[in-house]
C-alpha positions in Angstrom: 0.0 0.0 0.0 1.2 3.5 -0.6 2.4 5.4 2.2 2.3 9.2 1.3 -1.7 8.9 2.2 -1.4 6.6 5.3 0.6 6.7 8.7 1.7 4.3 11.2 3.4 3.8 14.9 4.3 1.1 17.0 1.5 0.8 19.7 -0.8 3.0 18.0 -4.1 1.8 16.3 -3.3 1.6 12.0 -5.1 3.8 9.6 -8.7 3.6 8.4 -8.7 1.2 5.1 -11.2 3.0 3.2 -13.5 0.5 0.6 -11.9 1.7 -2.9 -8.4 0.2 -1.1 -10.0 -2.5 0.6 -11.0 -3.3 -3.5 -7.4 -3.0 -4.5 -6.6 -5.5 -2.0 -9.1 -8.4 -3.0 -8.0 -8.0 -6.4 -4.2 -8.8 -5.1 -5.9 -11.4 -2.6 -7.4 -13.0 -5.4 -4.2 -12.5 -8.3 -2.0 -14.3 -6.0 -4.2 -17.4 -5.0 -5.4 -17.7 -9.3 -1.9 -17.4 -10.1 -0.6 -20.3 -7.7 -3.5 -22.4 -8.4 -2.6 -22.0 -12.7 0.8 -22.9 -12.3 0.5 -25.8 -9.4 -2.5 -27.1 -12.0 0.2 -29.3 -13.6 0.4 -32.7 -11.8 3.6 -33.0 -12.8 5.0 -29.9 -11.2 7.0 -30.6 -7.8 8.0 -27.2 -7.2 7.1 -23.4 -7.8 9.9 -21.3 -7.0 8.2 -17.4 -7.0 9.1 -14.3 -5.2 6.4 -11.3 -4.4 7.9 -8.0 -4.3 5.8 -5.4 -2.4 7.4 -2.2 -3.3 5.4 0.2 -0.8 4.7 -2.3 1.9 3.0 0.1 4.6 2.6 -1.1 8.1 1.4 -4.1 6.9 -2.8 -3.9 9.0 -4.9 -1.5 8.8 -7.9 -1.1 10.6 -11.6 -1.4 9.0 -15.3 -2.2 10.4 -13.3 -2.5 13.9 -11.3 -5.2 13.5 -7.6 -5.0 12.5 -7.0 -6.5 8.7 -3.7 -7.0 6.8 -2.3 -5.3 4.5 -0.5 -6.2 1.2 2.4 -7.7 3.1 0.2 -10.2 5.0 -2.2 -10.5 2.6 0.9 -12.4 -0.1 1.8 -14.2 3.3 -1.1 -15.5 3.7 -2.5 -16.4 0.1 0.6 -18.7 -0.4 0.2 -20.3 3.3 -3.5 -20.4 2.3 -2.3 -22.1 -1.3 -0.2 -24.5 0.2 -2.6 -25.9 2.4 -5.0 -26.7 -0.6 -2.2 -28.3 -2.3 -1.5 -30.1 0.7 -5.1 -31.3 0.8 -5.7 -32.3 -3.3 -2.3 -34.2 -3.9 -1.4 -37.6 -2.9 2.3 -36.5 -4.2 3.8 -33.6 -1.9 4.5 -30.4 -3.9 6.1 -27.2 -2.6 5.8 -23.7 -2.9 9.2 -22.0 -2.5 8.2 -18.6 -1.8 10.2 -15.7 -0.7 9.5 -12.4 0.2 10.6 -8.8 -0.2 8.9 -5.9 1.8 10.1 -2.3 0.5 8.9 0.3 3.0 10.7 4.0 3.1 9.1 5.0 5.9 10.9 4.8 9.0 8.1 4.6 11.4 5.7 2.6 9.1 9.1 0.1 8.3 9.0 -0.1 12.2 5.2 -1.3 12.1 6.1 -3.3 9.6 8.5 -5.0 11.6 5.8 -5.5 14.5 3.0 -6.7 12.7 5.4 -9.6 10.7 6.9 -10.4 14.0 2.9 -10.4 15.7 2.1 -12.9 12.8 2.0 -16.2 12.5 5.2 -16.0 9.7 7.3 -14.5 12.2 9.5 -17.8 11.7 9.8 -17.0 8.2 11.8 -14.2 9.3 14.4 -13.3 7.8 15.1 -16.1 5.8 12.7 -15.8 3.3 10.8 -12.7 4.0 13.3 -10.2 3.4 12.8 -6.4 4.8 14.3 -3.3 2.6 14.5 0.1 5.0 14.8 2.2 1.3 12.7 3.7 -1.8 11.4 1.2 -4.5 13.7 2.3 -7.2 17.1 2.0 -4.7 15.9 -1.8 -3.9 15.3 -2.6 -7.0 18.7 -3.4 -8.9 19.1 -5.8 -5.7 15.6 -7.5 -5.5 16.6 -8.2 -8.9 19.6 -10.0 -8.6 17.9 -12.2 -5.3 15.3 -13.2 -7.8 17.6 -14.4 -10.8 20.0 -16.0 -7.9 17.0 -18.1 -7.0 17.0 -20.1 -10.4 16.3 -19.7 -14.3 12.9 -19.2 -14.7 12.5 -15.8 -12.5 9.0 -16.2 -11.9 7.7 -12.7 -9.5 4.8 -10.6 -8.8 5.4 -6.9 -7.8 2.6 -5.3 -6.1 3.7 -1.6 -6.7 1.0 0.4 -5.3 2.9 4.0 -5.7 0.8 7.0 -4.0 0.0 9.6 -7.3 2.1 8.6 -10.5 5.8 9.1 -10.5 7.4 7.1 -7.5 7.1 4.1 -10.5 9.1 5.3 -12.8 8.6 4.0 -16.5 12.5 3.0 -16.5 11.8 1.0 -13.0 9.5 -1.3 -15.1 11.8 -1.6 -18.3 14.5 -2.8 -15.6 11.9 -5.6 -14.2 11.0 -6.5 -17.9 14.8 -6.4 -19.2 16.3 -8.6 -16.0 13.4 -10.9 -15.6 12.4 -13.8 -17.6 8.9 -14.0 -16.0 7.9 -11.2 -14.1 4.3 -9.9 -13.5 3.6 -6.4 -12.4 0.4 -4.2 -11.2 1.2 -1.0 -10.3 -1.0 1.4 -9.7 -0.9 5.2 -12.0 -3.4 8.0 -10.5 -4.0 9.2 -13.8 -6.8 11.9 -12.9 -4.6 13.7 -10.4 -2.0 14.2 -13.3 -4.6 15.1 -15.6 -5.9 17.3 -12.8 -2.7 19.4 -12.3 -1.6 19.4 -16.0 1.1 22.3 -16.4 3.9 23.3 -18.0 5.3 25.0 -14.4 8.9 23.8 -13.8 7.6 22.0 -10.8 5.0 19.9 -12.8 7.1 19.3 -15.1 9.8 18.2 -12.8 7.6 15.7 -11.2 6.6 13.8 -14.5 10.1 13.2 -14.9 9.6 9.4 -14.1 6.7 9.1 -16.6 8.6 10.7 -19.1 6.7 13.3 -20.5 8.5 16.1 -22.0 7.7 19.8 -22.5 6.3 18.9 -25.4 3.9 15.8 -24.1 2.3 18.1 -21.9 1.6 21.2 -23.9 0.0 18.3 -26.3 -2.1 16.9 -23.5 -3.0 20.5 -22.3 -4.3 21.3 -26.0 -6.7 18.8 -25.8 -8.1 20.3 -22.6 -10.8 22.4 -24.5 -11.4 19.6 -26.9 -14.9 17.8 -26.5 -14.2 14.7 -24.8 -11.2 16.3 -23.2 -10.5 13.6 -20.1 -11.3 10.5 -22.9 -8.5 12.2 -25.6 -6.0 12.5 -22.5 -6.3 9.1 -21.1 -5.8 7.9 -24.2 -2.6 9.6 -25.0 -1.2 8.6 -21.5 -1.9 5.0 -22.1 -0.7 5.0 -25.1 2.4 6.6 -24.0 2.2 4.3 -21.1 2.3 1.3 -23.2 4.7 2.3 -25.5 7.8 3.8 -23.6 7.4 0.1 -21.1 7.0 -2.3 -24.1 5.4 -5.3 -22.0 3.5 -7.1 -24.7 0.4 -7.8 -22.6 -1.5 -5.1 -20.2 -5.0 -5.5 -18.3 -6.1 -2.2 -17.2 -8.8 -1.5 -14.1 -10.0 1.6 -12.9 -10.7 2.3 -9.3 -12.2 5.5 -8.2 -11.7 6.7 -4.7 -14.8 7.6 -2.5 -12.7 10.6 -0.9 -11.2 12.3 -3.3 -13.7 11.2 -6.5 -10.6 10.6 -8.8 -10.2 7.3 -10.5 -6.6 6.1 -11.0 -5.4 3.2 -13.2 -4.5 -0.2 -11.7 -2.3 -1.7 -14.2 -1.2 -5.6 -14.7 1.6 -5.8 -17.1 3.3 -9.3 -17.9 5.1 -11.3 -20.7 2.9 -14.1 -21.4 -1.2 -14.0 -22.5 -2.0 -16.5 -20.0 -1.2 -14.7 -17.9 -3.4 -11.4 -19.0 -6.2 -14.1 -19.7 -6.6 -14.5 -15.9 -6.4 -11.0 -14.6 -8.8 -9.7 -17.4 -11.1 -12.7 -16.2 -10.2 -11.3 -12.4 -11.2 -8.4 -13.3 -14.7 -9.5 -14.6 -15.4 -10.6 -11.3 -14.5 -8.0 -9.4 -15.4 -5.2 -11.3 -19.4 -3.0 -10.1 -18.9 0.1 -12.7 -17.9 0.4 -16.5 -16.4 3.9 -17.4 -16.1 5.1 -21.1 -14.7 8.5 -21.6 -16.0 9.8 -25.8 -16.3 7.3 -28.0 -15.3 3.9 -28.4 -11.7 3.0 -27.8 -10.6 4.0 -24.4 -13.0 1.3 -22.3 -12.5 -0.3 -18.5 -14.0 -1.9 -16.1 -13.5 -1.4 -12.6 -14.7 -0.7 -8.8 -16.3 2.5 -7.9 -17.5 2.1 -4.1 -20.4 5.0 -4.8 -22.0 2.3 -7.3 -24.4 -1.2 -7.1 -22.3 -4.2 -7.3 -24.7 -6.4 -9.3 -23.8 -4.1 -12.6 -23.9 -6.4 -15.7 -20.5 -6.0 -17.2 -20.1 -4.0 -20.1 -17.2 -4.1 -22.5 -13.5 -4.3 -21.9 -11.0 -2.9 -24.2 -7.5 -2.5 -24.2 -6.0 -5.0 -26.3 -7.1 -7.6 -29.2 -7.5 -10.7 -27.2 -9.1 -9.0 -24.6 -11.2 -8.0 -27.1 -12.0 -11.2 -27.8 -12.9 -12.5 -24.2 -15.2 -9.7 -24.0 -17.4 -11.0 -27.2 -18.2 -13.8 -24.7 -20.3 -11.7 -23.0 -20.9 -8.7 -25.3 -24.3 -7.7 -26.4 -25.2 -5.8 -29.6 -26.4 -2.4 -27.5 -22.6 -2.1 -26.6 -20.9 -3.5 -28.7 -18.2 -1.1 -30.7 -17.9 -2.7 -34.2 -14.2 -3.5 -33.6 -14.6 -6.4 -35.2 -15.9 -4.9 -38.2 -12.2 -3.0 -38.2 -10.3 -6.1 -37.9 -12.1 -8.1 -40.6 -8.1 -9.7 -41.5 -7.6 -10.5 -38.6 -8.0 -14.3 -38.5 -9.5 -16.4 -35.1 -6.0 -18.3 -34.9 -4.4 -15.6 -33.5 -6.6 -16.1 -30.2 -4.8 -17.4 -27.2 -5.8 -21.2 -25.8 -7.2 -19.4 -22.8 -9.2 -17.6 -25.7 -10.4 -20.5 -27.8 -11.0 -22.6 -23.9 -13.6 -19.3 -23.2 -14.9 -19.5 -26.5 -15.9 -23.2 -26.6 -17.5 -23.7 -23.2 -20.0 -20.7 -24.1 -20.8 -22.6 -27.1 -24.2 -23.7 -26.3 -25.2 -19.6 -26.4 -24.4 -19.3 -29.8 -27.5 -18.7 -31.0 -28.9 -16.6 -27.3 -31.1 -13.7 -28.2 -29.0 -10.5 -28.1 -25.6 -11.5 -28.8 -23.9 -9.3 -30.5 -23.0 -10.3 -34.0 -19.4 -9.7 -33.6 -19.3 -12.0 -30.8 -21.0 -15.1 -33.0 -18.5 -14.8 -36.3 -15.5 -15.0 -33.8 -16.7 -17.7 -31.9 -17.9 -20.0 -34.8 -14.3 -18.7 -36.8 -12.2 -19.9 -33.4 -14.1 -23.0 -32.9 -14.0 -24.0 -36.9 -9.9 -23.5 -36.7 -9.7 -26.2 -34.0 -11.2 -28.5 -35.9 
């Protein structure tokens, strides 16, 4: 959790955890359990090394409805624990999870909570063999939390949870280094993209603090020109994710939006990784999760995500950020929302869907032919089921 907003002290009761964070941490809760259970689905799998990486750890509790919860820190301790134990309870053949740990707080004070609540908890053993505490800033960790992860074996297999306050304690280089060194790293990091839109400027100071995001003079004056455009929030969005995606390179991103109740600003929460399955689960994570759809102008700039002012029994709407998430949202798209993508794409043929993809598309097969479904959504499906045949 960031820790610009929140404060901690040894012997003092944690901060409030308001609901759009308490969102932010079921969606982690969840990640972290889908992504063990994928990769222990494998019978034949003995082992899963993995480190998580929680670059702005907090105090680790907070306090909500009363009661004391955990934080992100003891929230990864206690998904793999929990994991374990299920695997522990399916298999006749042990398998192990070798997990370590690495806790990046700046803080002094909340570093000292942090210290507390791990040693209050019941993986105080695990301490400090495999969870490992870093007294420093994200970006002076990181070259090390590197090189403990690719000492740990070949196939590099992390999460970072980097849940930045604002938008340029991340910086854009930060995640190129994590992309670079790392065969198999997977990141969410959260961007509060309305409080840069917000403060847009071309006043030293502003411009001094998008350093990190990497947005020249010459970005902003072209994000401030859209200002008096119609549609003015949708056009800049757009621009910053496309800048966003561009200056990182991941191949596969799965944007959610999650707007706070106290300040009535969205901001981005971002999961960027190497391989499609691994997009395939968040985007379906997201699905679950998500109680609001927001769509700034026209089509194009689309997400789905949790806006504590709203019903949680929304039907979903449509997801867009990139082709094959396109495509998993035909599974459920209907023709009043649909945005003719399709009808852009005509070359593009159904092979190119991922297996997750084609696995989607056949077990909706028996609603080909439901009332409502949008067109789009019954070419693809019959195209990706004809080229498994």
């Amino acid at each position: 959790m960031s820790t610009d907003k929140y404060d901690w002290s040894v012997g003092e009761t944690p901060p409030l955890l308001d609901d759009h964070s308490a969102a932010k941490h079921e969606m982690l809760r969840q990640y972290v359990a889908t992504y063990v259970d994928v990769l222990m689905s494998n019978p034949r799998r003995e082992v899963l090394k993995i480190t998580l990486v929680d670059g702005f750890s907090g105090g680790g509790e907070y306090k909500r409805s009363g009661l004391i919860v955990p934080g992100s820190p003891l929230i990864v301790l206690n998904e793999i624990a929990a994991a374990q134990t299920r695997i522990d309870a399916q298999r006749t053949k042990p398998a192990k999870i070798d997990a370590d740990f690495v806790f990046v707080e700046k803080d002094r004070a909340n570093f000292a909570y942090l210290q507390d609540a791990l040693s209050r908890s019941p993986h105080q053993t695990m301490l400090p063999d495999r969870i490992h505490l870093r007294q420093t800033s994200f970006e002076d960790a990181l070259p090390s939390i590197i090189n403990h992860i690719s000492a740990r074996g070949r196939a590099d297999r992390a999460i970072f949870f980097l849940d930045q306050f604002g938008y340029n304690s991340v910086s854009l280089q930060c995640l190129r280094t994590i992309l670079s060194g790392l065969a198999n790293p997977e990141i969410i990091v959260t961007f509060n993209v309305d409080w840069l839109i917000d403060y847009l400027s071309t006043d030293e100071a502003f411009l001094k603090a998008v350093k990190p995001v990497e947005l020249s003079l010459t970005d902003v004056q072209q994000l401030l020109n859209q200002k008096d455009q119609r549609d003015a929030r949708w056009l800049i969005q757009n621009m910053l994710y496309t800048h966003f995606v561009e200056k990182t390179g991941a191949p596969y991103y799965t944007p959610f939006f999650i707007k706070s109740s106290e300040s009535h600003r969205s901001y981005w929460l971002i999961h960027i990784s190497k391989h499609p399955t691994a997009r395939d689960e968040m985007a379906a994570l997201h699905w679950r999760l998500q109680n609001h759809f927001v769509h700034h102008g026209r089509a194009g700039l689309r997400m789905l995500g949790f806006d504590p002012g709203k019903i949680t029994d929304q039907k979903p709407f449509d997801f867009v950020f990139d082709d094959d998430a396109r495509e998993i949202d035909c599974l459920t798209h209907d023709r009043a929302t649909c945005s003719g993508f399709w009808g852009l794409q005509e070359g593009r043929s159904a092979t190119h869907a991922t297996p997750a993809v084609r696995r989607r598309v056949q077990s909706n097969s028996s609603n080909q032919t439901a009332p409502g479904r949008c067109d789009h959504y019954l070419a693809r499906k019959q195209g990706i089921r004809n080229s498994n045949q």
